[in-house]
C-alpha positions as protocol buffer text, in pm:
chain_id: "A"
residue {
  index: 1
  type: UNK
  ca { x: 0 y: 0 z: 0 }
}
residue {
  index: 2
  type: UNK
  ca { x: 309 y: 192 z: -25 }
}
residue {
  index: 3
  type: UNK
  ca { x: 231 y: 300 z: -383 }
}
residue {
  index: 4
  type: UNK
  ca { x: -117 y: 400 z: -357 }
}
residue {
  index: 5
  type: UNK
  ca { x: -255 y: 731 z: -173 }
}
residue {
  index: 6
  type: UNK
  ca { x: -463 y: 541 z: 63 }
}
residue {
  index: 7
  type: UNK
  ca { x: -523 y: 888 z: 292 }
}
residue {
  index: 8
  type: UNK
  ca { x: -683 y: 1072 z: -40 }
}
residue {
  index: 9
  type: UNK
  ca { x: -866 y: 796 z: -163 }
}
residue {
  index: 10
  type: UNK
  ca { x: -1082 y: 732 z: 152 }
}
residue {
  index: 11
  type: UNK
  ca { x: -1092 y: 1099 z: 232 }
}
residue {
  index: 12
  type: UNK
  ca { x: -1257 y: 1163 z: -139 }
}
residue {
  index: 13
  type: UNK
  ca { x: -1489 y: 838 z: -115 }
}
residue {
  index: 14
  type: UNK
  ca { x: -1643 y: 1001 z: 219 }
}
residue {
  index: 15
  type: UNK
  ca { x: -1659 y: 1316 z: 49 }
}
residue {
  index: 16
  type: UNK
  ca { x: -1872 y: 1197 z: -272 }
}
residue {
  index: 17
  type: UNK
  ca { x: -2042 y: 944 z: -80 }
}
residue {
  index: 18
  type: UNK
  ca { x: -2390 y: 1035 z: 34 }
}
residue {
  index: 19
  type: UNK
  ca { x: -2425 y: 812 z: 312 }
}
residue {
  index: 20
  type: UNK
  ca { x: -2202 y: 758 z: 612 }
}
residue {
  index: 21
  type: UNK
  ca { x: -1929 y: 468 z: 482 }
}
residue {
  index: 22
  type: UNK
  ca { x: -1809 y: 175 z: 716 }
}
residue {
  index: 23
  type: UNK
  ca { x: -1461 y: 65 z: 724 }
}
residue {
  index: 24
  type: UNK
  ca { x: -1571 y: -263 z: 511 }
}
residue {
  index: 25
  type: UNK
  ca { x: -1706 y: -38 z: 215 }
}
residue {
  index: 26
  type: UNK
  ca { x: -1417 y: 173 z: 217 }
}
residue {
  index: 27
  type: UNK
  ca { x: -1201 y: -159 z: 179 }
}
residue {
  index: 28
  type: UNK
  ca { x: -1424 y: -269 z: -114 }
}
residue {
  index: 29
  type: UNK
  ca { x: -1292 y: 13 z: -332 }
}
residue {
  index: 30
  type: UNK
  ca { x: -1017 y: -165 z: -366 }
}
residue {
  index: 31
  type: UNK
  ca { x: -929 y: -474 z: -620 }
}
residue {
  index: 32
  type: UNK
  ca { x: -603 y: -532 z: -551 }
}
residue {
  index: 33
  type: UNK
  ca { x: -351 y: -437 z: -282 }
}
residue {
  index: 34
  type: UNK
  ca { x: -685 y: -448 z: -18 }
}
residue {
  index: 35
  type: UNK
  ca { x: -565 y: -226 z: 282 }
}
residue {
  index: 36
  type: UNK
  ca { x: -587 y: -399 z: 650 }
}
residue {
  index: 37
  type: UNK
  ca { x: -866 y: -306 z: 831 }
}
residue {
  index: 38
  type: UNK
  ca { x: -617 y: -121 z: 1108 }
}
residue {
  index: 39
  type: UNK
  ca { x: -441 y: 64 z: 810 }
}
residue {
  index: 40
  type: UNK
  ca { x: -823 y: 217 z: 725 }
}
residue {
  index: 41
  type: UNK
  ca { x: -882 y: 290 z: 1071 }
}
residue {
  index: 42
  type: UNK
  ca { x: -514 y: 464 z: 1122 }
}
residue {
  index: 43
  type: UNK
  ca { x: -575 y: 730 z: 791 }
}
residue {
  index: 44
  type: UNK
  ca { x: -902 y: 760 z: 938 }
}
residue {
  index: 45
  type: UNK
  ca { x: -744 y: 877 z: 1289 }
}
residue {
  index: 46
  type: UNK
  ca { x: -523 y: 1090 z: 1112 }
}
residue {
  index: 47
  type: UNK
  ca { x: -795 y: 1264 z: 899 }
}
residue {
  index: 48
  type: UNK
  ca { x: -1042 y: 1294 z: 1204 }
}
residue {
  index: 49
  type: UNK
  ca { x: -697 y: 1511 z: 1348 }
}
residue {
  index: 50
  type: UNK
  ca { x: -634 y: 1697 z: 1060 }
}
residue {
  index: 51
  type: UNK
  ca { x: -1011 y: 1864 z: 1095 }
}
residue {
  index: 52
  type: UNK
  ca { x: -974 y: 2002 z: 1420 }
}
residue {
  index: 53
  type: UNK
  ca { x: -836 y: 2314 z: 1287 }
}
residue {
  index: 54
  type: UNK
  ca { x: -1132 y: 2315 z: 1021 }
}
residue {
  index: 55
  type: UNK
  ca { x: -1508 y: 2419 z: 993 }
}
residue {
  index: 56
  type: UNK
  ca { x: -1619 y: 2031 z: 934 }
}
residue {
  index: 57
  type: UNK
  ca { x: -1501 y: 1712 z: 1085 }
}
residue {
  index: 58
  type: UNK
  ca { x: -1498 y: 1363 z: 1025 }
}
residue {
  index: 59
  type: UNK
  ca { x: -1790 y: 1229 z: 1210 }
}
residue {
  index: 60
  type: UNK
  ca { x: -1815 y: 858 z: 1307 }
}
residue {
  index: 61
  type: UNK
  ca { x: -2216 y: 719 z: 1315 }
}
residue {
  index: 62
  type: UNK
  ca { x: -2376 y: 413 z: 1338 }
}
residue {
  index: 63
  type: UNK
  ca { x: -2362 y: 360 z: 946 }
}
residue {
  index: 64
  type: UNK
  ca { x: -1975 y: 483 z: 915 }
}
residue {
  index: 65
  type: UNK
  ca { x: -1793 y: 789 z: 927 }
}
residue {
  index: 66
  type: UNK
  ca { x: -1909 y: 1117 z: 711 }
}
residue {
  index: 67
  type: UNK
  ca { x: -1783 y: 1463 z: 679 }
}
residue {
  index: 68
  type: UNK
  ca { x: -2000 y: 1720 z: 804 }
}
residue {
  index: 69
  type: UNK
  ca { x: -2011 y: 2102 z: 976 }
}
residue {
  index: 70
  type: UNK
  ca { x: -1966 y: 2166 z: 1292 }
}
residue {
  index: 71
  type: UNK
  ca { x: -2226 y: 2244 z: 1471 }
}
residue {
  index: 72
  type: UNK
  ca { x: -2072 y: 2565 z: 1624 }
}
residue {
  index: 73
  type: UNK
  ca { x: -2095 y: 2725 z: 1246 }
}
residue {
  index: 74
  type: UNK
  ca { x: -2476 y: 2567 z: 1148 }
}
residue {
  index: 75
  type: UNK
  ca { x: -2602 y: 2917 z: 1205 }
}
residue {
  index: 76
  type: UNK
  ca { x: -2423 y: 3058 z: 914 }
}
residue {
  index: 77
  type: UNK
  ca { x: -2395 y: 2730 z: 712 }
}
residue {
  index: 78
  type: UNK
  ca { x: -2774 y: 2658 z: 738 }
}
residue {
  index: 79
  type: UNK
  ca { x: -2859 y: 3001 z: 565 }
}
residue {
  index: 80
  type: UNK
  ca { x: -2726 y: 2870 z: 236 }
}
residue {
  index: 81
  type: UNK
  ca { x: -3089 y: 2702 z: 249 }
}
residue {
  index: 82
  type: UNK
  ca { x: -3373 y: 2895 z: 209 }
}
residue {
  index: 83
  type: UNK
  ca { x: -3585 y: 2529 z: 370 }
}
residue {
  index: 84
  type: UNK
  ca { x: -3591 y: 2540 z: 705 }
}
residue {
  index: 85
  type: UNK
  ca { x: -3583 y: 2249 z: 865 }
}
residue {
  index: 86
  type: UNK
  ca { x: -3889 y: 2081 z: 1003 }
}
residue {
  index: 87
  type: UNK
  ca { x: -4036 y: 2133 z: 1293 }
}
residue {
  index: 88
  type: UNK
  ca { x: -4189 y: 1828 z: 1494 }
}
residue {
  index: 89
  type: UNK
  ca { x: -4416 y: 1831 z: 1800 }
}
residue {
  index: 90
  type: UNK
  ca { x: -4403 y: 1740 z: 2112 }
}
residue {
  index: 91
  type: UNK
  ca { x: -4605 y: 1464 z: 2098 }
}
residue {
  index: 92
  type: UNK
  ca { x: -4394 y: 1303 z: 1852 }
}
residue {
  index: 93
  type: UNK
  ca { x: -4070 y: 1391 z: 1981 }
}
residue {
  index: 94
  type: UNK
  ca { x: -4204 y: 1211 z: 2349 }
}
residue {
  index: 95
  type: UNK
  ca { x: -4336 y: 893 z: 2145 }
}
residue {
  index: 96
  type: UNK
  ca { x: -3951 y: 874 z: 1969 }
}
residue {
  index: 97
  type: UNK
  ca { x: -3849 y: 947 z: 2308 }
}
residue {
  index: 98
  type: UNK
  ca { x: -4011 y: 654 z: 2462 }
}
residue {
  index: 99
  type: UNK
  ca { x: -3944 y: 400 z: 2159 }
}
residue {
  index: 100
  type: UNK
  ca { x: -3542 y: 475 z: 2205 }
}
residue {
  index: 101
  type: UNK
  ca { x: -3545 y: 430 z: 2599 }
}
residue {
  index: 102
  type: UNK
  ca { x: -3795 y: 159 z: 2609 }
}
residue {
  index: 103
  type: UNK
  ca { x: -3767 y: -24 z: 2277 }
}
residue {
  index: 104
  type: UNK
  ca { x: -3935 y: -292 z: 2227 }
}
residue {
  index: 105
  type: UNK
  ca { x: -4235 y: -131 z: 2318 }
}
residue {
  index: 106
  type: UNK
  ca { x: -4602 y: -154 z: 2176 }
}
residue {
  index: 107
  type: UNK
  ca { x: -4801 y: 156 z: 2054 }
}
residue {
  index: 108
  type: UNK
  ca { x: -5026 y: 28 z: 2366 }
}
residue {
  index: 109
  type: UNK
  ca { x: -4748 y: 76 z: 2628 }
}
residue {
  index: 110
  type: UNK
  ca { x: -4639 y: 411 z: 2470 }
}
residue {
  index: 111
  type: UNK
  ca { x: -5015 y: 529 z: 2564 }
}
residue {
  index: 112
  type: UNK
  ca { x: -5015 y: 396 z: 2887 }
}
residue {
  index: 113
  type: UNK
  ca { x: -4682 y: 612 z: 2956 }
}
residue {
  index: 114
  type: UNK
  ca { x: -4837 y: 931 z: 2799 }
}
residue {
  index: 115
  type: UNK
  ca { x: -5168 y: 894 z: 2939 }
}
residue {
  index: 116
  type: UNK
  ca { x: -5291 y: 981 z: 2592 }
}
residue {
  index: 117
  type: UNK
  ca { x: -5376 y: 820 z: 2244 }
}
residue {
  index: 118
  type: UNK
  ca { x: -5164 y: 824 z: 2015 }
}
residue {
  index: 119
  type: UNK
  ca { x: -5169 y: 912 z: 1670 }
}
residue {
  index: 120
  type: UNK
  ca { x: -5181 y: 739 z: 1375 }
}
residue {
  index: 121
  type: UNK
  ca { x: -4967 y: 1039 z: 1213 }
}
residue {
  index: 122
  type: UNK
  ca { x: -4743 y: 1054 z: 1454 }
}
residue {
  index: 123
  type: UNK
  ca { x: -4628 y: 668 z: 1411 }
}
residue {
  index: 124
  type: UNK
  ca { x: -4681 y: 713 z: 1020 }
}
residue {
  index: 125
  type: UNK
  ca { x: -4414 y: 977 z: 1014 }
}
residue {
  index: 126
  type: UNK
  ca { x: -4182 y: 811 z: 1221 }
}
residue {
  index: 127
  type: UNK
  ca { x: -4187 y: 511 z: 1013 }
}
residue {
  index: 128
  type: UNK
  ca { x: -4167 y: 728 z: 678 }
}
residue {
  index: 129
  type: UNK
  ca { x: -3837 y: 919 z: 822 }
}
residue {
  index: 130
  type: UNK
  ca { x: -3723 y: 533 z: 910 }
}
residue {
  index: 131
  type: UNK
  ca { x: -3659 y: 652 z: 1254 }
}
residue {
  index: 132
  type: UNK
  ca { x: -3883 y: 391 z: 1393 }
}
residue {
  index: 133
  type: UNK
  ca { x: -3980 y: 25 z: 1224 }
}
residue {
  index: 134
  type: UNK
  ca { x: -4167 y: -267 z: 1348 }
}
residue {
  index: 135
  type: UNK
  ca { x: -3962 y: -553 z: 1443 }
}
residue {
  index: 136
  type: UNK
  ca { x: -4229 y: -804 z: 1598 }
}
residue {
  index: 137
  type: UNK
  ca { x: -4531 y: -886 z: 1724 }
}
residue {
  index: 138
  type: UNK
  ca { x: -4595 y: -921 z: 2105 }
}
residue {
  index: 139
  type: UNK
  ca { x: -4769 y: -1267 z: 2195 }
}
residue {
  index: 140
  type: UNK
  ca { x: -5038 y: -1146 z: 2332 }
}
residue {
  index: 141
  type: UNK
  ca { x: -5408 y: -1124 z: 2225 }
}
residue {
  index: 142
  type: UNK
  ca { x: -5432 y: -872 z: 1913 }
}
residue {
  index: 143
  type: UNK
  ca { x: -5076 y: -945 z: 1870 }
}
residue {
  index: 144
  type: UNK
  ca { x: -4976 y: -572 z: 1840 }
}
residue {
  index: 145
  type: UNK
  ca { x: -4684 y: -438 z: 1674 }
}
residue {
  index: 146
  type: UNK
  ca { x: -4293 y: -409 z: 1863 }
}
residue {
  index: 147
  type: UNK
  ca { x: -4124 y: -54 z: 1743 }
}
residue {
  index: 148
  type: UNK
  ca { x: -3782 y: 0 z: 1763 }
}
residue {
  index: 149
  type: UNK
  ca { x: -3518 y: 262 z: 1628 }
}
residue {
  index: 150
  type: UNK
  ca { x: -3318 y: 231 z: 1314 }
}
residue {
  index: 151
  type: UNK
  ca { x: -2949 y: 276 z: 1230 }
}
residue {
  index: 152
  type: UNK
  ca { x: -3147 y: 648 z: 1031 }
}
residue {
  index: 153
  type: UNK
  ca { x: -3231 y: 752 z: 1388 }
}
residue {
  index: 154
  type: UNK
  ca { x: -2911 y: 740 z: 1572 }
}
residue {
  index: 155
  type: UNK
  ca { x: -2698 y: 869 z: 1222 }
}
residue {
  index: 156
  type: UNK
  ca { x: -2956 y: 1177 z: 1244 }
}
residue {
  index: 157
  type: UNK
  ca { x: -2884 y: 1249 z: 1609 }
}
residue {
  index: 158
  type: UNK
  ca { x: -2499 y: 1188 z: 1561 }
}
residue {
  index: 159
  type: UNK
  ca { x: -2474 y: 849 z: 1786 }
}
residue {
  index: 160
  type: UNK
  ca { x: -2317 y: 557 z: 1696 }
}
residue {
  index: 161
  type: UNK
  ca { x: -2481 y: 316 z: 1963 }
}
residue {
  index: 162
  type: UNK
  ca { x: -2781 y: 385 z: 2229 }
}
residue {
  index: 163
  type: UNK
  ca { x: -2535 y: 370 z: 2479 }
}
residue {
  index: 164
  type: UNK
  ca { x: -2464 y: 734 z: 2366 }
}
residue {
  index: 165
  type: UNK
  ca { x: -2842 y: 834 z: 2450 }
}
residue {
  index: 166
  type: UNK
  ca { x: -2859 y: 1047 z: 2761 }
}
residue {
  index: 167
  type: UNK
  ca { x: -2962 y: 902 z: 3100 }
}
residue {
  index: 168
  type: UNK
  ca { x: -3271 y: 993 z: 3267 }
}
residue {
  index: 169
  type: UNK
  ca { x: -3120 y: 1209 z: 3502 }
}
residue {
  index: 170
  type: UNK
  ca { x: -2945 y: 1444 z: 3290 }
}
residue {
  index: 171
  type: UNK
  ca { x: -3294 y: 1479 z: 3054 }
}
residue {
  index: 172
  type: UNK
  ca { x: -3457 y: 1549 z: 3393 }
}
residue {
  index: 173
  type: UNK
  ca { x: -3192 y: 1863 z: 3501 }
}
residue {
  index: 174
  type: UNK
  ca { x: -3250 y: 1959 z: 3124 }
}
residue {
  index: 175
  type: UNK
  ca { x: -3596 y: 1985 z: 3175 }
}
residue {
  index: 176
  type: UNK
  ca { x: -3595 y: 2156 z: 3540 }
}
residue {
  index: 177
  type: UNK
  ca { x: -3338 y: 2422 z: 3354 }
}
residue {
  index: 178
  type: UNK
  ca { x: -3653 y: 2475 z: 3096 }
}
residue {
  index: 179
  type: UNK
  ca { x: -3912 y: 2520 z: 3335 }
}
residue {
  index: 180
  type: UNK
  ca { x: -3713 y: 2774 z: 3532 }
}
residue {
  index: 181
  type: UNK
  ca { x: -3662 y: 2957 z: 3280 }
}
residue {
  index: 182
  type: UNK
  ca { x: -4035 y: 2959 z: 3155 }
}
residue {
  index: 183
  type: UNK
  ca { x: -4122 y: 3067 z: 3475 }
}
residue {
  index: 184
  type: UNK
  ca { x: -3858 y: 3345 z: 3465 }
}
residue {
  index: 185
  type: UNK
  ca { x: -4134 y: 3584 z: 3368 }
}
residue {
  index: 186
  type: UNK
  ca { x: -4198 y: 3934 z: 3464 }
}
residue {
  index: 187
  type: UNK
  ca { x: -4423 y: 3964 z: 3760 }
}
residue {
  index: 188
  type: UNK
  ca { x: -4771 y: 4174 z: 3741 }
}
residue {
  index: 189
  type: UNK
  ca { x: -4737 y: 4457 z: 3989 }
}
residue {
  index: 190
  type: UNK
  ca { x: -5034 y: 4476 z: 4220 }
}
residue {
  index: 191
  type: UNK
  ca { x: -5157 y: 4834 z: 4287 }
}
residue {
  index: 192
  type: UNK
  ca { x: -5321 y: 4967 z: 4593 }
}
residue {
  index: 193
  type: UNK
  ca { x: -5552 y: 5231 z: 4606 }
}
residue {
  index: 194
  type: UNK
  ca { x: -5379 y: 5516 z: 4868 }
}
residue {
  index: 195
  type: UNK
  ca { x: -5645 y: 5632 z: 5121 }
}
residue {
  index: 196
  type: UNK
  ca { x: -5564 y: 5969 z: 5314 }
}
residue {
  index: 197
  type: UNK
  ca { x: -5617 y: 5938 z: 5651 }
}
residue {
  index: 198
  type: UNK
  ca { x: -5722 y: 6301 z: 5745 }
}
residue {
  index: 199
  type: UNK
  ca { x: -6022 y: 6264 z: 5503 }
}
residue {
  index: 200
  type: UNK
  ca { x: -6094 y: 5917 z: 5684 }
}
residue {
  index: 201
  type: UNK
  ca { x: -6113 y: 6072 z: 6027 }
}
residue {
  index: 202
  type: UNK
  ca { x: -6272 y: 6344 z: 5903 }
}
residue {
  index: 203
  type: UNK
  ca { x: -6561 y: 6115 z: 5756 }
}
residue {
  index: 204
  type: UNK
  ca { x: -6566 y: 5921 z: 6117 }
}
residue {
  index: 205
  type: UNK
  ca { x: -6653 y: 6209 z: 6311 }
}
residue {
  index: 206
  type: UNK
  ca { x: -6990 y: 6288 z: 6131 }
}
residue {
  index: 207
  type: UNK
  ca { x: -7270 y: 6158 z: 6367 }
}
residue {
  index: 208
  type: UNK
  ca { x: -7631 y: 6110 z: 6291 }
}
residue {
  index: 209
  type: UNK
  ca { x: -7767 y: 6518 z: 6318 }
}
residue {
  index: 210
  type: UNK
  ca { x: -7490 y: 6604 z: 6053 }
}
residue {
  index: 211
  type: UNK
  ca { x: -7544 y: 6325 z: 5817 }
}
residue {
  index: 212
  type: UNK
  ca { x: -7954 y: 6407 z: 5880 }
}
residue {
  index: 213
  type: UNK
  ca { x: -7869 y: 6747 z: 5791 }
}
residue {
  index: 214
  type: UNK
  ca { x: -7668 y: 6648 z: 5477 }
}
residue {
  index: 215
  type: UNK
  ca { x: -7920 y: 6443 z: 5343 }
}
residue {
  index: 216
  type: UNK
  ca { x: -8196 y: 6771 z: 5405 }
}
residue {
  index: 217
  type: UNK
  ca { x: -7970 y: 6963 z: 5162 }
}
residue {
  index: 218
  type: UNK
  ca { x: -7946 y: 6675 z: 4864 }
}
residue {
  index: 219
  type: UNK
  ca { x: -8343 y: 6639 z: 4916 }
}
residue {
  index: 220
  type: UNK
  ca { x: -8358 y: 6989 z: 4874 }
}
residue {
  index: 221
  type: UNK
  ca { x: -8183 y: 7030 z: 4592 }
}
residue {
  index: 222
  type: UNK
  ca { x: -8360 y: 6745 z: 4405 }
}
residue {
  index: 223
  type: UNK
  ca { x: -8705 y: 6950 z: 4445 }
}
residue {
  index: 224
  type: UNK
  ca { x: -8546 y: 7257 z: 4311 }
}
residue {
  index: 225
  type: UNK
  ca { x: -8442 y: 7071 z: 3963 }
}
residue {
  index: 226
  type: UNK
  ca { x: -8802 y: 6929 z: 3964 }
}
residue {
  index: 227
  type: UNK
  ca { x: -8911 y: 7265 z: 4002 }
}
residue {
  index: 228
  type: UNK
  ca { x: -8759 y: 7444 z: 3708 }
}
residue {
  index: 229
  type: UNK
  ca { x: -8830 y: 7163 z: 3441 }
}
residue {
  index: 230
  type: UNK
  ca { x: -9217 y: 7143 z: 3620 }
}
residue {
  index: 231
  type: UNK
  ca { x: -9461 y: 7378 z: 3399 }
}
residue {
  index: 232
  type: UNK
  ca { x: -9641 y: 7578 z: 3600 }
}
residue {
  index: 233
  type: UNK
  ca { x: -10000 y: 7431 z: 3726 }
}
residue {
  index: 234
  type: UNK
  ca { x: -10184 y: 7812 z: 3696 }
}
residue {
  index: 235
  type: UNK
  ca { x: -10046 y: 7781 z: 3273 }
}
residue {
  index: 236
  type: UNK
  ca { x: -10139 y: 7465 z: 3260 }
}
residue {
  index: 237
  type: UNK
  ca { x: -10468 y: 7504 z: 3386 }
}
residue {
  index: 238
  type: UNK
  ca { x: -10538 y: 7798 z: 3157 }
}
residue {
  index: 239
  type: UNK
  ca { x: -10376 y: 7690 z: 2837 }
}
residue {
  index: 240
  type: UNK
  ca { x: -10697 y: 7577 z: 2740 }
}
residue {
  index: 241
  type: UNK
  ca { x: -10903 y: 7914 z: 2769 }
}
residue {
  index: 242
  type: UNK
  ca { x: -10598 y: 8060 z: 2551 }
}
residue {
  index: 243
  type: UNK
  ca { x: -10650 y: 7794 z: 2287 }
}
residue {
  index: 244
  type: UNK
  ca { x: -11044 y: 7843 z: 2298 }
}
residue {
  index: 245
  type: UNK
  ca { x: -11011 y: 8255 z: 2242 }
}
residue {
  index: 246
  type: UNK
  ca { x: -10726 y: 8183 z: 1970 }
}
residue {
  index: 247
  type: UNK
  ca { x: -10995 y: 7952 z: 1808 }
}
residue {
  index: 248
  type: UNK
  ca { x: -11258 y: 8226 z: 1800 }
}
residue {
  index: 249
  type: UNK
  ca { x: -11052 y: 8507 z: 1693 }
}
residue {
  index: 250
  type: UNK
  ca { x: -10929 y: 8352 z: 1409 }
}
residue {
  index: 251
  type: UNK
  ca { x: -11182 y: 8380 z: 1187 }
}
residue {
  index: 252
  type: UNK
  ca { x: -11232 y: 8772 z: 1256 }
}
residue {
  index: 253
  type: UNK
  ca { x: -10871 y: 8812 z: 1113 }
}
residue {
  index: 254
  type: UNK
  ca { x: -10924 y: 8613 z: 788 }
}
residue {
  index: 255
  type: UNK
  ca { x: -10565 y: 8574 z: 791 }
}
residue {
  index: 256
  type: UNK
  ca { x: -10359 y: 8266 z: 830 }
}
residue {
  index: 257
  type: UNK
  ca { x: -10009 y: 8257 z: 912 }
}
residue {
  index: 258
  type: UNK
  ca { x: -10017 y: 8651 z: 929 }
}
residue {
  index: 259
  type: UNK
  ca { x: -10020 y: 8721 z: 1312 }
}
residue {
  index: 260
  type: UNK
  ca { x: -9700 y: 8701 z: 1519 }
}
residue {
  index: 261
  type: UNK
  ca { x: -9717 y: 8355 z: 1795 }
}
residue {
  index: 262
  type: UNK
  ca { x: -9776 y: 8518 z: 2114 }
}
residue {
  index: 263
  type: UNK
  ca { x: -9462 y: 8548 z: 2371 }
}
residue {
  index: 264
  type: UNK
  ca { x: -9460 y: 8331 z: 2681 }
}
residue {
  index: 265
  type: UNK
  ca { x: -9420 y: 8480 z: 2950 }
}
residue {
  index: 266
  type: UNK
  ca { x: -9111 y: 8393 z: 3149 }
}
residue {
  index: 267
  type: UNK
  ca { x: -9174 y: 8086 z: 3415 }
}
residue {
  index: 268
  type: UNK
  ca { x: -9078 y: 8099 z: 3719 }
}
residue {
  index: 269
  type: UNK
  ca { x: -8930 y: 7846 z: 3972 }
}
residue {
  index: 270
  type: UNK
  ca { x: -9010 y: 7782 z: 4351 }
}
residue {
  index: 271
  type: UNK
  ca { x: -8694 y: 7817 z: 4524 }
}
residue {
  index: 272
  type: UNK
  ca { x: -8638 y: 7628 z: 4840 }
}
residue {
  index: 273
  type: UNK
  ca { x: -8401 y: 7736 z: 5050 }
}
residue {
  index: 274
  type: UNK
  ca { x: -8101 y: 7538 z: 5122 }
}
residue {
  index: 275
  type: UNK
  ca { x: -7969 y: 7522 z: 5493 }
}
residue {
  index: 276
  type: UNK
  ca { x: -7617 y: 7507 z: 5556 }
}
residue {
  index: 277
  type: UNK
  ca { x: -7496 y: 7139 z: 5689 }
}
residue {
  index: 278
  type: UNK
  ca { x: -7253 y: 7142 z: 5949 }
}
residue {
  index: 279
  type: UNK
  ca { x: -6967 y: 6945 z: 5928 }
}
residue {
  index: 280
  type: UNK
  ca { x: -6645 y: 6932 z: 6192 }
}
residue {
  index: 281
  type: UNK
  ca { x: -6353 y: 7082 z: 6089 }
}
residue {
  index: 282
  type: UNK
  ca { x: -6002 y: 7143 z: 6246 }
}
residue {
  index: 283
  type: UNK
  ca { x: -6104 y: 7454 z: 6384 }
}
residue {
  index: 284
  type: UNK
  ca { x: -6452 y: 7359 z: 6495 }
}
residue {
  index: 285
  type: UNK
  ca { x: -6470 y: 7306 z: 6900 }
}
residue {
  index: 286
  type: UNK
  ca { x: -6626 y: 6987 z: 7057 }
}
C-alpha cells in the first residue's frame, strides 16, 4: 500500500459518498492491494486530526464515518438554504423518546406512559423518516406491533450506539433548567388604592344630626331641579281658555299665518331654601 494514496482515496470516497461509509465499504474500493482493516482505521485517525483546525469534521455514526459542519458554524452554514428544517411536536418527539429508551415497546405501552392516544400520524411519520420500524409482534391477544429505532435515527442524532443516549437524570436537570426559565417571567405589579387618613377621620366624626342634615340639603336640591323643568300648574290650567279665544278670533282676522305667535311669558321656579350642613372641621370646637 506503499504506492497508492490510501489517505486521499478514503478521504474523497467520504466526500462523494452520500451516506455515512463503514470501514468494510471503504475496503471494497479496492481490487487489488486491499488495505488492513487497522491501516483504514489509522488514515481515518489521522484525517479525524487533521479537521480540528477546520469548519467540518470527520464524524463517526452508526452507518460509518461522514464529513459534516460543525455544529458551532450551522447558524451561518444553514442560511445557504432557504428550507428550514422541520419542525416536529411534542407529541412526537415524546413517542420517539419513549421508543429509544424503552424499545421494544407496543403503541399500547407508549399510551399507557403518555396517558394519551396516540396518533396514527405521529407513528406514520416516524416510520416514513425510518426513525422507527416494526420488528415483531408481542404474543399477546391482538398481537400488536414491537417498534424499535433504526441505524437512520441514531446517524440523524450523531450516535453511533444507544449507549450514547442520555440518562434519565441528565434529561430530567435539562428539563428543570426549561421550566425555570419559563417561569422566569416578569411579575404583574399589584396596585393599591392610597387612602388619606385626614379625610378618613374626618368622615368618622360625622354623627347622625350632621349626616340628617346632609341628606336635608341633597333632598332639597332634588325639588329645586323638579321645580324648574315642572310647567307651571296656573299655565297649565289655563292653556286651554288661551286655545279656545285663539280659536274664536281667528276667523275675525281672515288671515292665516299673518299674526306674530304670542310670547310666553317667562316661568318661574319655587326656590327652596337650602340650609347650611354642618360638618367638623379642624377649627370647629367639641
Amino acid at each position: 500500500m506503499e504506492n497508492l494514496p490510501l489517505k486521499q482515496i478514503i478521504e474523497g470516497a467520504i466526500m462523494a459518498s452520500e451516506q455515512p461509509l463503514s470501514v468494510d465499504q471503504m475496503m471494497q474500493l479496492f481490487e487489488k492491494n486491499v488495505p488492513e482493516r487497522s491501516e483504514v482505521r489509522a488514515v481515518l485517525k489521522e484525517i479525524e486530526e487533521e479537521c480540528a483546525e477546520r469548519g467540518y469534521e470527520l464524524k463517526q455514526v452508526a452507518s460509518g464515518y461522514r464529513f459534516q459542519v460543525k455544529s458551532e458554524y450551522g447558524e451561518w452554514v444553514s442560511r445557504l438554504w432557504k428550507e428550514k428544517p422541520p419542525r416536529y411536536s411534542r407529541a412526537l418527539l415524546e413517542t420517539l423518546a419513549l421508543v429509544a429508551y424503552k424499545q421494544p415497546i407496543t403503541r399500547g405501552d407508549i399510551e399507557e406512559i403518555r396517558g394519551v392516544a396516540v396518533s396514527t400520524n405521529i407513528m406514520r411519520t416516524l416510520i416514513e423518516r425510518e426513525w422507527v420500524r416494526v420488528v415483531g409482534h408481542r404474543d399477546v391477544p391482538g398481537h400488536p406491533a414491537l417498534y424499535a429505532t433504526t441505524r437512520n435515527f441514531l446517524d440523524y442524532f450523531n450516535l453511533r450506539s444507544l449507549d450514547e443516549l442520555p440518562s434519565l437524570s441528565e434529561i430530567k436537570e435539562l428539563t428543570a433548567g426549561v421550566e425555570e426559565l419559563e417561569m422566569e417571567e416578569e411579575l404583574i405589579e399589584v396596585r393599591s388604592l392610597e387612602v388619606n387618613l385626614d379625610e378618613q377621620d374626618e368622615v368618622a366624626g360625622l354623627d347622625d344630626a350632621d349626616l340628617d342634615a346632609v341628606s336635608e340639603q341633597v333632598s332639597n336640591i332634588q325639588e329645586n331641579i323638579r321645580s324648574l323643568f315642572s310647567p307651571d300648574p296656573q299655565e297649565t290650567s289655563s292653556a286651554p281658555e288661551d286655545d279656545a279665544e285663539a280659536a274664536d278670533q281667528a276667523p275675525e282676522s281672515g288671515s292665516v299665518g299673518g299674526d306674530e305667535p304670542p310670547v310666553e311669558e317667562p316661568r318661574t321656579a319655587k326656590i327652596t331654601p337650602i340650609s347650611s350642613a354642618r360638618v367638623p372641621t379642624d377649627s370647629s370646637e367639641d
